[in-house]
C-alpha positions as CSV (number, residue, x, y, z in Angstrom):
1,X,55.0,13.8,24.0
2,X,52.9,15.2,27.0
3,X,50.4,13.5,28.8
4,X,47.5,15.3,27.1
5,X,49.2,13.7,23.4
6,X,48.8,10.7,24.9
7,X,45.4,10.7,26.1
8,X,44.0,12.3,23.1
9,X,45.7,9.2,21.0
10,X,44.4,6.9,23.4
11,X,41.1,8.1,22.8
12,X,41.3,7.9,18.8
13,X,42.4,4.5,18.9
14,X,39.4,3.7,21.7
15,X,37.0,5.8,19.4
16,X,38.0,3.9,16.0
17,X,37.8,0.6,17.9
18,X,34.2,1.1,18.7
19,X,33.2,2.3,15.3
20,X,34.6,-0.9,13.7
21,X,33.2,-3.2,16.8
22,X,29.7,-1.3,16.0
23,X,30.0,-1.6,12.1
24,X,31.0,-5.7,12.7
25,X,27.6,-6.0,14.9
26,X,25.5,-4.3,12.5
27,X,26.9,-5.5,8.9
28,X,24.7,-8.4,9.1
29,X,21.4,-6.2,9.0
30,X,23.0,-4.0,6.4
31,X,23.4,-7.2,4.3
32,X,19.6,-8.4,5.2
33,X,18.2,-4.6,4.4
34,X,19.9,-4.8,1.0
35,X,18.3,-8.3,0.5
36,X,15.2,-7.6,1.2
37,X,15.1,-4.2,-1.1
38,X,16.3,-6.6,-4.1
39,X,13.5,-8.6,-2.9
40,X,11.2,-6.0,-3.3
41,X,12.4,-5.5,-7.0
42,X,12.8,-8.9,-8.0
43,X,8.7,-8.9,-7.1
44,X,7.7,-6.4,-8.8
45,X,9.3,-7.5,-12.0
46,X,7.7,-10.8,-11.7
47,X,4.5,-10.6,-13.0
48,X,5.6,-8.6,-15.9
49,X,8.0,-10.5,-17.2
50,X,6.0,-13.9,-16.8
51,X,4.9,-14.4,-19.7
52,X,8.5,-13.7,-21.2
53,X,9.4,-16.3,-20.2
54,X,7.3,-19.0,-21.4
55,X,8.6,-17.6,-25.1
56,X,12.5,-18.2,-24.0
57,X,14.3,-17.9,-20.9
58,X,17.4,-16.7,-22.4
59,X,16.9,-13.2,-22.5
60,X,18.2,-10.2,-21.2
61,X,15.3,-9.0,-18.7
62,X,14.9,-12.4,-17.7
63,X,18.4,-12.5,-16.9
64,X,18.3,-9.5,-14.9
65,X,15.3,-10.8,-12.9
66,X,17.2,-14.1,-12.2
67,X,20.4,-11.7,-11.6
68,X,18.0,-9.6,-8.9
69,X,17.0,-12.9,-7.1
70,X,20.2,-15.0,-7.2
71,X,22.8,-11.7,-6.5
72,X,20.3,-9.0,-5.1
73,X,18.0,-11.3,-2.4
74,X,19.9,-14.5,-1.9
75,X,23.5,-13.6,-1.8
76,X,23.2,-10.7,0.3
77,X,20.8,-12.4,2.7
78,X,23.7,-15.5,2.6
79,X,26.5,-12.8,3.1
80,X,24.8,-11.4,6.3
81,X,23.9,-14.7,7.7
82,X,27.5,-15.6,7.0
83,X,29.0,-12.4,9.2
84,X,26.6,-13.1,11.6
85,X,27.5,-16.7,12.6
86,X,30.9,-17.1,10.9
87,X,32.7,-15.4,13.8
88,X,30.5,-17.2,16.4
89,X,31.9,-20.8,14.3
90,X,35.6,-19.8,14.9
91,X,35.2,-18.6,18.1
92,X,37.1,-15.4,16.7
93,X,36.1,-11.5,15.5
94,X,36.4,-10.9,11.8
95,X,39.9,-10.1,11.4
96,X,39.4,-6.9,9.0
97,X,36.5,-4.8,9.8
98,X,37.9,-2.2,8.0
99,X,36.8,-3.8,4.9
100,X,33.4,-4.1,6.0
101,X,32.3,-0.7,4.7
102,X,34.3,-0.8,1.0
103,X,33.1,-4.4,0.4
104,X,29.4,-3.4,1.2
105,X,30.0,0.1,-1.3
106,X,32.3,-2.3,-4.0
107,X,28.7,-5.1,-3.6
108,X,26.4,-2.5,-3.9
109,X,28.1,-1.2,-7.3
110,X,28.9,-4.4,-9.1
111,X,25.3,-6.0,-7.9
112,X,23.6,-3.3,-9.2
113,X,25.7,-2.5,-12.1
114,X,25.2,-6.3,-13.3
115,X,21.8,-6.5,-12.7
116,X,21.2,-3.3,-15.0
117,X,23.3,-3.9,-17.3
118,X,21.7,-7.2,-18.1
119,X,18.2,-5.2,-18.4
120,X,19.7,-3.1,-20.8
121,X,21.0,-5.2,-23.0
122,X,25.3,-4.5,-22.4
123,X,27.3,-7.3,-21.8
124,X,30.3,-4.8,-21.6
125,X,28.5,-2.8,-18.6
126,X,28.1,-7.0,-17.6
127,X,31.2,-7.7,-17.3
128,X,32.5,-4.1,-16.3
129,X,30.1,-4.4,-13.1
130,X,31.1,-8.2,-12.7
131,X,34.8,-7.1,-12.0
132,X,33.6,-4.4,-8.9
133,X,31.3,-7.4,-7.9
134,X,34.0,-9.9,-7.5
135,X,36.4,-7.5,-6.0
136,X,33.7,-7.1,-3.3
137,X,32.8,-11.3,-2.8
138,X,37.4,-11.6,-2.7
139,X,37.2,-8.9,0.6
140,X,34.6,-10.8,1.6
141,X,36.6,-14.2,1.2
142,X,39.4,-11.9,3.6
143,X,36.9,-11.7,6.6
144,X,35.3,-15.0,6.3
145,X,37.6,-18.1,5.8
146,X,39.7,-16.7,8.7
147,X,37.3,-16.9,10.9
148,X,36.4,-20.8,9.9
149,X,39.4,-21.9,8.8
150,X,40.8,-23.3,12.0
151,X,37.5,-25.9,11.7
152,X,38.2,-27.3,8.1
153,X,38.2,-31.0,7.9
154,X,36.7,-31.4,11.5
155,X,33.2,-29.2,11.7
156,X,30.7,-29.4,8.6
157,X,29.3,-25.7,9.1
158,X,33.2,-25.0,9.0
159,X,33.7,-26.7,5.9
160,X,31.1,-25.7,4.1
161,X,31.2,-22.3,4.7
162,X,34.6,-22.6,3.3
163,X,33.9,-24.7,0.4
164,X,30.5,-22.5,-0.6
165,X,32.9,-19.2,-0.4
166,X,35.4,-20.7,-3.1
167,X,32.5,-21.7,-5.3
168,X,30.8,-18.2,-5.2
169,X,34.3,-16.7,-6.6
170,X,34.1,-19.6,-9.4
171,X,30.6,-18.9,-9.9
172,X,31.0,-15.0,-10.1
173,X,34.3,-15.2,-12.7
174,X,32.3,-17.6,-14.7
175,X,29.7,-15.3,-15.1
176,X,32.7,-12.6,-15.9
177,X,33.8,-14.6,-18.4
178,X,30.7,-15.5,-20.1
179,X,29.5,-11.7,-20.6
180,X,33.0,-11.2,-21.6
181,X,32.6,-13.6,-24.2
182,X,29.9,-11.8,-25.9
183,X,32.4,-9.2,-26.3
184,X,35.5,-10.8,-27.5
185,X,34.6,-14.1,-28.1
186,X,37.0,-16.4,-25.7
187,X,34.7,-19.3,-24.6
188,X,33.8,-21.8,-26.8
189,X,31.5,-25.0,-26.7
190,X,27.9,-24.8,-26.2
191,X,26.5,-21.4,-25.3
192,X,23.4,-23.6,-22.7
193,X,26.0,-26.0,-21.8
194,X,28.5,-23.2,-20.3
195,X,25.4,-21.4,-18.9
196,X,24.4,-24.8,-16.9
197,X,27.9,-24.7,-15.5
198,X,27.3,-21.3,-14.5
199,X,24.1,-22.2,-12.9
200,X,25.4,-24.8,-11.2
201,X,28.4,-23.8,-9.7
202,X,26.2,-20.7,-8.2
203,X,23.3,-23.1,-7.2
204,X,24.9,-26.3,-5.7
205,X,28.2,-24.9,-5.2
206,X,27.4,-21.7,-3.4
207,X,24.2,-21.4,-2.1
208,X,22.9,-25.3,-2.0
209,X,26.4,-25.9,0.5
210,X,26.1,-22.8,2.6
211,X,22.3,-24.2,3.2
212,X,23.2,-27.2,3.9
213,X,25.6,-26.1,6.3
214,X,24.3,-23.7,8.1
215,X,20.8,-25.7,8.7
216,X,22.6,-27.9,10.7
217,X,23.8,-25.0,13.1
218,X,20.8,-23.1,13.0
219,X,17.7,-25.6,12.3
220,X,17.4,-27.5,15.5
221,X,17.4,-24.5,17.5
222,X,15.1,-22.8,15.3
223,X,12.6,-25.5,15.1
224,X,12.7,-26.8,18.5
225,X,13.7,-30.3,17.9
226,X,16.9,-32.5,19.5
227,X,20.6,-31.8,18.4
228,X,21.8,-34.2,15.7
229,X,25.6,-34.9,15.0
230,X,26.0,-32.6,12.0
231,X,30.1,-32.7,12.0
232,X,29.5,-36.1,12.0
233,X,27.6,-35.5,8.2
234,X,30.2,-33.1,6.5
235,X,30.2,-35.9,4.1
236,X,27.6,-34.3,2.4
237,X,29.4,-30.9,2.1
238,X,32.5,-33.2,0.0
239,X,29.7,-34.7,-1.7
240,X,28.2,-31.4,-3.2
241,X,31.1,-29.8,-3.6
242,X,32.4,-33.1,-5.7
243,X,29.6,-33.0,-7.8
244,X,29.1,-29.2,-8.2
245,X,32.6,-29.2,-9.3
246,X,32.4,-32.5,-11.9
247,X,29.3,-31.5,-13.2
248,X,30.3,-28.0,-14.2
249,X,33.5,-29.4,-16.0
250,X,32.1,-31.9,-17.5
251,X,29.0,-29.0,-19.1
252,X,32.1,-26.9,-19.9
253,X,34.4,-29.8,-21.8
254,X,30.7,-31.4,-23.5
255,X,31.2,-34.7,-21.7
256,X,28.4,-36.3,-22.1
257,X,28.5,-39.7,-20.0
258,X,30.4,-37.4,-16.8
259,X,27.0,-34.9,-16.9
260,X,24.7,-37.7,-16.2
261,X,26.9,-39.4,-13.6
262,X,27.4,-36.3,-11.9
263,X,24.0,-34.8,-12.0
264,X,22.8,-37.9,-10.7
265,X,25.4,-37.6,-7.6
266,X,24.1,-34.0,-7.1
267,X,20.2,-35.3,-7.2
268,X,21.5,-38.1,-4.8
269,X,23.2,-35.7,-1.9
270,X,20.2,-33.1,-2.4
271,X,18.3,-35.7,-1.8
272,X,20.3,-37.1,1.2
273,X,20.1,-33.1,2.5
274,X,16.1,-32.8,2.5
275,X,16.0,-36.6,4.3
276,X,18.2,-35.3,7.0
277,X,16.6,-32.1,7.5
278,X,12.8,-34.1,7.8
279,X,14.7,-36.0,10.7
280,X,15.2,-32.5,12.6
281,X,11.4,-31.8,12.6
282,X,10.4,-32.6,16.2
283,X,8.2,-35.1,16.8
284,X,6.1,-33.2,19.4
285,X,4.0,-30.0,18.4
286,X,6.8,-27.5,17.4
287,X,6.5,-23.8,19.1
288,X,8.7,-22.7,15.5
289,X,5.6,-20.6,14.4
290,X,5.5,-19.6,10.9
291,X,9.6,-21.0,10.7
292,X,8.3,-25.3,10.2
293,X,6.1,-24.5,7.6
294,X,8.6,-22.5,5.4
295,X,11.2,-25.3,6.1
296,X,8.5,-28.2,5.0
297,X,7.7,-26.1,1.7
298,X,11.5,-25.6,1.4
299,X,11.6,-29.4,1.3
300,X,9.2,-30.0,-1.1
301,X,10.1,-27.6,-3.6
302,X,14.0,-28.4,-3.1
303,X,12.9,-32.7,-4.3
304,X,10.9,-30.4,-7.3
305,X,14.0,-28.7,-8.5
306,X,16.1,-31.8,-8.4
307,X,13.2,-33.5,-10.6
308,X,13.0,-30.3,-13.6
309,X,16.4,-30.3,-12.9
310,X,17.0,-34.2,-14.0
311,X,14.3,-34.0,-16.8
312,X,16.4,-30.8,-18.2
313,X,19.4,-32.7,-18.5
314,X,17.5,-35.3,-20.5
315,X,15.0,-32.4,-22.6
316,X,18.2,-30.0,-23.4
317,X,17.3,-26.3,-22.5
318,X,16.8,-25.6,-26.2
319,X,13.4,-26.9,-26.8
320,X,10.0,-25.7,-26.4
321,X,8.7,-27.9,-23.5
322,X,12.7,-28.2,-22.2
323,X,13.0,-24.0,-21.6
324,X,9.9,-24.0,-19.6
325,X,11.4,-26.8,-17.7
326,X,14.3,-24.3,-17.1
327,X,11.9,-21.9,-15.7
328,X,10.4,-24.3,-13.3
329,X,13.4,-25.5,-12.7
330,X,14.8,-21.9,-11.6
331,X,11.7,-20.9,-10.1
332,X,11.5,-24.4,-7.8
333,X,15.3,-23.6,-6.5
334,X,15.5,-19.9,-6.0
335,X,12.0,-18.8,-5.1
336,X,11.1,-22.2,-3.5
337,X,13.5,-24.0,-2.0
338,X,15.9,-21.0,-1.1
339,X,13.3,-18.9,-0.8
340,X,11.4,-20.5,1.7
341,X,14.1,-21.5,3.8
342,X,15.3,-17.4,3.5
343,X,11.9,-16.8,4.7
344,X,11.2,-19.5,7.2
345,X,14.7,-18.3,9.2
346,X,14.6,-14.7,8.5
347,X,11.7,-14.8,11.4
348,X,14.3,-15.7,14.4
349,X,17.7,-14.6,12.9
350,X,16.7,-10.7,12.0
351,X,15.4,-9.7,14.9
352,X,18.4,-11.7,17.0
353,X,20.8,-9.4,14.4
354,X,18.5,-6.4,15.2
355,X,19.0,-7.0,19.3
356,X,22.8,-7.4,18.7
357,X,23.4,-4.5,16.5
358,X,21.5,-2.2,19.0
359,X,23.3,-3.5,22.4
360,X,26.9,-3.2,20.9
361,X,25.5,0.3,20.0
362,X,24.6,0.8,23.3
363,X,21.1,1.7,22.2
364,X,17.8,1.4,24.7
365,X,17.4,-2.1,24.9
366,X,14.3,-4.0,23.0
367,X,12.8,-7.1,23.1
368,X,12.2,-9.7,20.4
369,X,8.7,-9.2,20.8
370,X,8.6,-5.5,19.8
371,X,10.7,-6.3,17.3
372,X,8.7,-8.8,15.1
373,X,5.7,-8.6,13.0
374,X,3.8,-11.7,13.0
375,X,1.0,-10.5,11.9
376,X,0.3,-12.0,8.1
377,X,2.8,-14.1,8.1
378,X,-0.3,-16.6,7.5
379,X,-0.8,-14.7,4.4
380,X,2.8,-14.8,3.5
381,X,3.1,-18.5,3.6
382,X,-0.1,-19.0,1.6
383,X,0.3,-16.5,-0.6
384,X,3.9,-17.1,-1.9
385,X,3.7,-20.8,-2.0
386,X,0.7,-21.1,-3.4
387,X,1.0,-18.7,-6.5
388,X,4.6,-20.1,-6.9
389,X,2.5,-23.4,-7.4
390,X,0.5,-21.8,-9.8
391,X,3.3,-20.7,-11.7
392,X,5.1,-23.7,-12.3
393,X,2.0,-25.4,-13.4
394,X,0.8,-23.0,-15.9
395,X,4.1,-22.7,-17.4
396,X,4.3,-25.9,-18.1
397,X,1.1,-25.9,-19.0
398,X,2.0,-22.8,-21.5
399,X,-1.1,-20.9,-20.1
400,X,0.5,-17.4,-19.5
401,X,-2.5,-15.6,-18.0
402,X,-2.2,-18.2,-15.1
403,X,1.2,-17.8,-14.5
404,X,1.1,-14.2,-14.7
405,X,-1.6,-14.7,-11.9
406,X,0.5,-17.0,-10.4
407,X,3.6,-14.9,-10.3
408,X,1.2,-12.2,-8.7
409,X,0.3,-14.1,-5.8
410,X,3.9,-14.9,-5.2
411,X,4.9,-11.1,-5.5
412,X,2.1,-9.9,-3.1
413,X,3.6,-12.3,-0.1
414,X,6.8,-11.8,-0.7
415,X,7.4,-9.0,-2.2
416,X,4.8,-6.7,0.0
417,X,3.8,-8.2,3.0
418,X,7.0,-10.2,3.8
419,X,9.1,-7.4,2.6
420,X,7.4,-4.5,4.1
421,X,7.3,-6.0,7.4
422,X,11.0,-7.1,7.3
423,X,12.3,-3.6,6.9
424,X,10.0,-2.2,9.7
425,X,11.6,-5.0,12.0
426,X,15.2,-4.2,10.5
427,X,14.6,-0.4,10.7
428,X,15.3,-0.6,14.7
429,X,19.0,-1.4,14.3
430,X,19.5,2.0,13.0
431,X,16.9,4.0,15.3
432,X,16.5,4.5,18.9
């Protein structure tokens, strides 16, 4: 082989190391872009399906909507967040970029494919999709708990991170196998009971620990307050992950005195979460921005869905007054709590993952400041949180034409302002 072979080798291998070091730097904003399109969905639905909901949650264009929020906006915004900060945790790159690209086209499929399916009416087309989605989430298990494995036991981000990744595969095969019962019939017990488990393994398990762990790493600075010892209170992470994992066994075998036990340790470390992230607020005037507030409506609507989510346990979902619990209870957690907080750090981590993805792309340099949009964030605050209000009081008021209202509010902040000017800011990791 001549010298020319050689170089011209050289330079593939130096050429295909770049393009997988550029696709690891910009994954992250892929992930927020998708988010924030689902978001933009999700929104639109809203007030249309509002008053849907108020007749019975359990349908199949509420389940899509839910589907859009939980799979579409959260999960993807949690996915990039993790890709972003997992490999700064371990100290370590993400040991197979190569699946970057066909975990992203495998997500896009099965979240999509799920989510429409569900609007439609097919539980096969369900279940079909839910097979590409968890194919995606296991390639995505590949990058991720290498990178934070060596920290197990020792950091709480660490842990967490690996604990939330097992219960999104639970979460995701449960839902697999609850559309695949429709088909052939293979769960039994209560049809609400194994949808609670569901639920729960996706809301505590999942997405409640990956909060909790990452606010600890990325709160503080965020906010501006001191440093707390958050290794120090992995306990918590155990403590969800406990609970998460007791209370959807114990929906799944019907055991009655084990649900209330365990619901009540789940209220109890939720609880314990929101305390310790007041005691990161600084005391001294914050220079956060538009990032505190979010955080302090986070709080408050995280203690609401702990409360609808106690009084549900003791209505049962099958009632009049206990299914618009449900709904409170879902909007409370997902648009709410998760939601806020979403929101609230989306304002300093997307345009950090927009600076990054342009500098390892060797793209003309920008600062943060051209990069943001804070104007209407004001707006966005107001608006979101209070027509989210004014949902959750009308539907359990069973006044409709208020939640609609409400639910239109809460789509015009988040679902055009926010979301408009979150893909402008995103937009400059793929132009010059």
């Amino acid at each position: 082989m001549d010298d020319r072979t050689d170089g011209t080798i050289g330079k593939t291998r130096t050429d295909s190391y770049s393009r997988m070091k550029i696709r690891a730097a910009r994954i992250a904003v892929d992930y927020f872009v998708i988010a924030t399109i689902y978001l933009i969905c999700g929104m639109a639905a809203l007030p249309w399906l509002t008053s849907r909901m108020l007749d019975y949650f359990y349908q199949p264009s509420i389940l899509a909507l839910v589907h859009t929020f939980t799979i579409g906006w959260i999960t993807s915004a949690m996915i990039g967040v993790l890709y972003r900060y997992a490999p700064a945790l371990g100290h370590k790159p993400l040991p197979r970029p190569r699946l970057l690209m066909p975990q992203l086209i495998l997500f896009l499929i099965g979240s999509s494919g799920v989510i429409s399916h569900f609007a439609l009416g097919s539980w096969s087309g369900v279940w079909s999709a839910a097979l590409v989605l968890i194919a995606s989430l296991i390639l995505f298990a590949i990058n991720i708990v290498p990178c934070v494995w060596a920290g197990v036991g020792r950091g709480m981000a660490q842990t967490g991170i690996t604990f939330a990744v097992c219960f999104l595969l639970a979460a995701a095969t449960m839902g697999f196998l609850l559309a695949l019962d429709k088909s052939v019939g293979i769960i039994g017990g209560s049809l609400l009971d194994n949808l609670a488990a569901h639920a729960n393994l996706a809301a505590i398990g999942w997405i409640a620990i990956t909060v909790c762990a990452l606010s600890y790493r990325t709160l503080p600075a965020f906010l501006g307050g001191d440093a707390i010892d958050f290794d120090g209170r992995r306990w918590l992470v155990y403590a969800l992950g406990a609970s998460a994992f007791m209370l959807a066994a114990a929906l799944l075998f019907q055991r009655e005195p084990i649900i209330i036990v365990t619901a009540i340790a789940a209220a109890l470390s939720l609880v314990t979460f929101v305390i310790t992230i007041i005691s990161m607020i600084p005391r001294r005037r914050p220079t956060a921005g538009w990032t505190l507030p979010h955080v302090a409506a986070g709080i408050g609507w995280a203690l609401a869905a702990v409360a609808s989510g106690l009084a549900l346990m003791l209505l049962g979902g099958d009632s009049v007054i206990g299914s618009h619990v449900a709904v409170v209870y879902g909007a409370a957690g997902l648009l709410g709590w998760f939601g806020n907080f979403i929101i609230g750090i989306s304002y300093h981590l997307f345009p950090g993952a927009v600076v990054h993805a342009r500098s390892t792309n060797r793209k003309p340099a920008m600062k943060l400041a051209e990069i943001e949009s804070p104007i209407g964030r004001s707006l966005i605050f107001a608006s979101y949180n209070a027509g989210l209000a004014i949902l959750c009081a009308s539907v359990l008021a069973s006044q409709p034409l208020l939640a609609t209202l409400g639910a239109t509010l809460t789509a015009l902040g988040g679902g055009v302002v926010y979301s408009l000017s979150t893909l402008r800011a995103l937009s400059f990791a793929y132009r010059r």
